[in-house]
N, C-alpha and C positions, 0 to 999 in steps of 0.2 A: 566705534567704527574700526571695521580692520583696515592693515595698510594697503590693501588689496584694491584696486584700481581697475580692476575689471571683474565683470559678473558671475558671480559661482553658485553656482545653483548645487546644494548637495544635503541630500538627507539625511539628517542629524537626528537620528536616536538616543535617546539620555542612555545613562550606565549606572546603577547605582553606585553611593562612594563606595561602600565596601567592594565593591569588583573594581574600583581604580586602584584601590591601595593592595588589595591582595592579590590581584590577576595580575596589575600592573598592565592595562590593558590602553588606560591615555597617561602623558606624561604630567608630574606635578601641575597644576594649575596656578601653582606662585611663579616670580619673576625671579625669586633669586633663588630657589631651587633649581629653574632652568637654567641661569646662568652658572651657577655651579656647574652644572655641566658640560655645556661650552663654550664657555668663556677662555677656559683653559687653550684649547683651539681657535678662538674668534683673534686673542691676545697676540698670537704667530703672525696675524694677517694686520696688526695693528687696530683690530677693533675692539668692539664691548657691547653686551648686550645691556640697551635703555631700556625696553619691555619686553613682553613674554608673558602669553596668552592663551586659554582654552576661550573657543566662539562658536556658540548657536550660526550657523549661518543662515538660521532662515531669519535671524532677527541682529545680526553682526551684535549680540552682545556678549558681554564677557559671562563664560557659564565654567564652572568647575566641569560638568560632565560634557562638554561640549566637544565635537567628533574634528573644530578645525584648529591648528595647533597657528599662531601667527608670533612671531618673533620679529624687533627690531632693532639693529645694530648701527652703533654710530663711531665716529674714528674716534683713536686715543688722544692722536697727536695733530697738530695745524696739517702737518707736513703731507696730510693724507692728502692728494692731489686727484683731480677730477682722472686722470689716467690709473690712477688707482681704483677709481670707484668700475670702471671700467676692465681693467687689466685682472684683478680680483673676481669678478665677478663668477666664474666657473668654485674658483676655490670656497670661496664663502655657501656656494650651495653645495660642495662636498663637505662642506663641515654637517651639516645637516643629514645630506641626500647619500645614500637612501635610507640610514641611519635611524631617521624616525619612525620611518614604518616598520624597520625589521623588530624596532626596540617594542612599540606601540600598537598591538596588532589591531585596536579598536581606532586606532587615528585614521577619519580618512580625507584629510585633506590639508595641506604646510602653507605657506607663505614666509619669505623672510625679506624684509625691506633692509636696504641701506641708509641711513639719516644722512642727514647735513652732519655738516661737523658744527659744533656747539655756536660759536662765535659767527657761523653762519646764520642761523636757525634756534633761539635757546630754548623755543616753544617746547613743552611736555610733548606735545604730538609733531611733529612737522612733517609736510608731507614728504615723502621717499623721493630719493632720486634714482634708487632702483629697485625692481621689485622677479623677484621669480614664485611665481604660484602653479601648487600641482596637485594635482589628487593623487591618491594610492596606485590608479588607472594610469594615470599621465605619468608618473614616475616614473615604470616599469619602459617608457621609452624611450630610455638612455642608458649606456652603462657610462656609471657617474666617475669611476675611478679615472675615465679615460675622454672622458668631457672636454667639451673645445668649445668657445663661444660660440664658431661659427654651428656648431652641430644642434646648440640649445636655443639658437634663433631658428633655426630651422625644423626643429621639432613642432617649437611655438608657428612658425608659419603655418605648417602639417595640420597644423590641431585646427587651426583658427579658419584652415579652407571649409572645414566639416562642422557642419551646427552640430550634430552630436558630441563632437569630440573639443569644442573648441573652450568649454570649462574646464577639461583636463590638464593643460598644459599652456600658462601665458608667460609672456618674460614683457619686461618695462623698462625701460630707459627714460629718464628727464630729458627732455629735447635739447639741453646747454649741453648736454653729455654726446648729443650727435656730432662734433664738431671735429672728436676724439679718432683718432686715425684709426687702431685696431676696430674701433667699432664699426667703423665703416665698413672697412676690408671682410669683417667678420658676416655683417649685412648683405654684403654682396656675394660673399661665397654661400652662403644660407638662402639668398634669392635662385640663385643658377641652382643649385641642386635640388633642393625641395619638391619635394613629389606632389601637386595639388588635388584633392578630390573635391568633383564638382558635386553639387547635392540638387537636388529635383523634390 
């Protein structure tokens, strides 16, 4: 199961292996190939990637040729604090965004969760405390270098006014995590400006 917490409806074409390895068209299908690549980057933010995944999404299983890429990342240290999981949360999807697509022209759809820190949670899976999921489509509606919480809650509100558009772009918080001042703030300035479209 991915760590994806909301419903993504996206058409998953197989690729055969020879066009992933030679086109280079989805990213390695192993965990520690993907962490080899960034980890390097995750490790600045004080995390690490625990999994790291190609998924069928019409069947959330793990498939080598699979079109959704899902990553999970958990703290190094105790010291990682719930303002952390929070306050990090833009930078950990530029570690990523928009990165994978430009690398992967056959991926069309990310997810990257936040884990407990171990001593919390030492489950192989545990659920997310935070989650950003986007399609190819959805990505393209941010410029990521220049990303703000409040701008990526608000995109995710955008998406989620419009049935069409509202598997493009979702963002997640654990509710203990609402507690957190910037997120609030971030909330509210993401509610006030958000452009709604109503659907019929």
């Amino acid at each position: 199961m991915a760590c994806t917490l909301t419903a993504l409806i996206v058409t998953a074409t197989g690729t055969s292996a020879g066009a992933v390895g030679a086109g280079r068209r989805l990213p390695p299908p192993a965990r520690d190939a993907l962490a080899r690549i960034f980890d390097p980057m995750l490790e600045d933010l004080g995390l690490r990637t625990t999994r790291a995944r190609l998924q069928n999404l019409r069947t959330y299983e793990t498939d080598p040729n699979g079109r959704h890429l899902a990553i999970y990342v958990e703290p190094i240290e105790e010291t990682y604090s719930d303002d952390d999981y929070v306050e990090q949360f833009v930078e950990v999807a530029q570690v990523f965004l928009p990165r994978v697509f430009d690398r992967w022209k056959g991926l069309k759809s990310f997810d990257v969760c936040q884990e407990p820190r171990p001593s919390e949670d030492d489950r192989a899976e545990p659920p997310p405390r935070t989650q950003l999921l986007v399609t190819r489509k959805g990505s393209k509606s941010v410029r990521w270098r220049a990303a703000t919480l409040a701008e990526l809650l608000k995109v995710a509100l955008e998406h989620q006014s419009s049935t069409d558009a509202a598997r493009d772009f979702s963002v997640y918080f654990e509710a203990a995590l609402d507690a957190q001042p910037v997120l609030a703030d971030a909330r509210a300035e993401a509610a006030a400006t958000a452009t709604t479209t109503s659907t019929t």
